[in-house]
N, C-alpha and C positions, 0 to 999 in steps of 0.2 A: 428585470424581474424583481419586483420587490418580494420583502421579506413576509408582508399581511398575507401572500399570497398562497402558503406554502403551509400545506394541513397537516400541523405536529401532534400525537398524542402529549395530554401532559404526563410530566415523569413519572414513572412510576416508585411507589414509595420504598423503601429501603426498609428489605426483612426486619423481624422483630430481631433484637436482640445484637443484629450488625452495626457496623464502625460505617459510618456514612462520609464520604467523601470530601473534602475541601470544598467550597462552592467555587471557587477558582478553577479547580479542578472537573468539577460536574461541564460548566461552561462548556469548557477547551473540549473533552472528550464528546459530549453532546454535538459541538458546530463541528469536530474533525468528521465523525462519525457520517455526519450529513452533506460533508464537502465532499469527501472519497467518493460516499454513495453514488453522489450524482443530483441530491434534493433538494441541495444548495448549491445551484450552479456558479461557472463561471460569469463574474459582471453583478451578480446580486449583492445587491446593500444589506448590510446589517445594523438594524436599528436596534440602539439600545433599550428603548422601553419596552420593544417588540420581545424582544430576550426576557427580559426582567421579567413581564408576566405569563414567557413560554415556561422557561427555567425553572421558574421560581427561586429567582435570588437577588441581591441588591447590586446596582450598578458598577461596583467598584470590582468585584470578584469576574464582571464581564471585562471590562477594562484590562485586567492584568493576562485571562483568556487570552484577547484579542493582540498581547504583545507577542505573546508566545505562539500563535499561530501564526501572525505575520513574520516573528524569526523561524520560522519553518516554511516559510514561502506560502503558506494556504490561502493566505489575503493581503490586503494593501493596506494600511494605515494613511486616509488621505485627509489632507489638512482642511479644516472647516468642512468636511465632508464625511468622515467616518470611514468605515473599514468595508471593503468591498471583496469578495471571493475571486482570486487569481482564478486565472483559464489557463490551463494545462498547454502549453506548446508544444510544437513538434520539435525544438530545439531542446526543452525540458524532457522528452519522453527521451531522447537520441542520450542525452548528456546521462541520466539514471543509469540507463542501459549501459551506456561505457563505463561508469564505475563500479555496474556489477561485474561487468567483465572480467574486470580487473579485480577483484575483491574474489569473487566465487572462483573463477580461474587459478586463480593463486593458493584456495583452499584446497580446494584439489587437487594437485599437483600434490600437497602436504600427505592427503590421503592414500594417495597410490603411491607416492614411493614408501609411505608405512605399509603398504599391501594390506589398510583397515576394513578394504568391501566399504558395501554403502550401509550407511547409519540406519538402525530401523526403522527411525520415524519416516522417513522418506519415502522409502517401500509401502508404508502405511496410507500416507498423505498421496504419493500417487493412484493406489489403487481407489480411493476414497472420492479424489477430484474423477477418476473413471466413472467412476458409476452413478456423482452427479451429471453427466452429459452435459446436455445442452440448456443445463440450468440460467435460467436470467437473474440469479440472484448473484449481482457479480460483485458484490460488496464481500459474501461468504467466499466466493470461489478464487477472489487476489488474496482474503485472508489466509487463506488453504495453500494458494501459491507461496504468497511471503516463509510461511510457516516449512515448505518443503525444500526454499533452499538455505533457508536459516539452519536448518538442520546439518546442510553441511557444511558452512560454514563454522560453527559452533564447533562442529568435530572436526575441527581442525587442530583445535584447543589455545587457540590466541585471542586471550581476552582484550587485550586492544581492536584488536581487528573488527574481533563481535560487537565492541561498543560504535568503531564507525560507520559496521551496517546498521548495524541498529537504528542510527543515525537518520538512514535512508527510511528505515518503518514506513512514517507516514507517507512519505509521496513516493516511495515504490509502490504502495498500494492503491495513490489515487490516479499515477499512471496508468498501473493496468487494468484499474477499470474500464479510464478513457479509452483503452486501447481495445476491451471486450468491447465496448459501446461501438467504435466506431467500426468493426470488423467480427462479429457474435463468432461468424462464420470460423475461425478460426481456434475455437476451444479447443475441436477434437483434434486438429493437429499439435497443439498445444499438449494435450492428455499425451499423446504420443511421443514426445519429445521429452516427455517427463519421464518415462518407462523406457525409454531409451540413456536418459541419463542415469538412472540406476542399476540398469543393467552394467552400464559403461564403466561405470563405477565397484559395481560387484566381480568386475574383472579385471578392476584396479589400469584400464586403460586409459593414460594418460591423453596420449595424442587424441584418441577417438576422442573424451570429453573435451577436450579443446576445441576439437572444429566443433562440438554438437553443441558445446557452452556458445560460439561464435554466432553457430546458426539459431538457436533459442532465444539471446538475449540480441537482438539487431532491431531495429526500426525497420518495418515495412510499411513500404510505399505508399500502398491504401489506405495504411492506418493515418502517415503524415499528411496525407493530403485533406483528412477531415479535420484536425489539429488546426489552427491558425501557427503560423510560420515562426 
């Protein structure tokens, strides 16, 4: 897929009166934005000049972009060839998922033996991904996701912790897209598992969120088998 291919609006201008971003910065958020999506797929080249006059900025502020999304896994840095969009694997989606496991599982546990109930954002954020249903905008609906178990992490209150999920941001959200994409069918049980985590939490039951954290964050099958391996 090349990159001529691919119909961007140009940026939109920055209110009057506001602090306008690093163009290092615009880059990076701009090409993450479009990886996660899905509109910059996996195997697509990114051409420099092709940027320079999507963006609008000069080649160097892409350059420095394209390091910090390659140290994020978003793309490849190749030699005499330029920076190409990594494809999301099923070994990458499996490997995410186990260190939420491990991460969210362990916040909770912190929550119920405090007997804290569940954080309100969460109760908000699930009811919220409810009632988008079976929306195809699944750039908004991982953001909704990220957002709902950030929350309980966060309230665990270990800032270290927060800053190594944090960590995960971007490719917990470009996995689950790939994972809407390759299974849509699966949202609403998705919504369901989310209202089940908060209730589980609202009763400060440990075990139950454990298996329900087990069964939420796992790789299934269908989704690996669209995935390249």
């Amino acid at each position: 897929m090349s990159t001529s291919s691919v119909d961007s609006p140009e940026p939109a201008a920055a209110p009057r009166g506001s602090v306008r971003p690093p163009a290092r910065e615009r880059v990076y958020d701009w090409l993450r934005d479009r990886i996660i999506g899905g509109e910059l797929a996996g195997g697509t080249f990114l051409d420099e000049n092709w940027l320079s006059g999507t963006v609008g900025v000069s080649r160097t502020p892409i350059r420095e972009a394209f390091h910090q999304l390659a140290a994020e896994r978003f793309i490849e840095l190749l030699p005499r060839k330029g920076a190409q969009v990594r494809t999301v694997t099923g070994r990458e989606l499996a490997e995410v998922y186990e260190t939420r496991r491990l991460v969210e599982g362990y916040c909770a546990e912190i929550l119920c033996r405090r007997e804290a109930g569940v954080p309100a954002e969460m109760a908000e954020l699930a009811e919220q991904m409810s009632e988008l249903g079976m929306s195809e905008d699944y750039f908004l609906l991982s953001g909704l996701d990220r957002r709902f178990h950030r929350a309980m992490v966060a309230a665990a209150g270990n800032a270290v912790l927060l800053e190594v999920y944090d960590s995960l941001r971007s490719r917990q959200q470009r996995v689950a897209v790939s994972a809407m994409r390759a299974k849509p069918v699966r949202i609403p049980v998705i919504n369901d598992q989310h209202s089940n985590l908060v209730e589980l939490l609202r009763r400060n039951d440990f075990p139950g969120i454990t298996a329900a954290l087990a069964e939420h964050l796992r790789p299934i099958p269908d989704v690996l088998d669209q995935l390249p391996a």
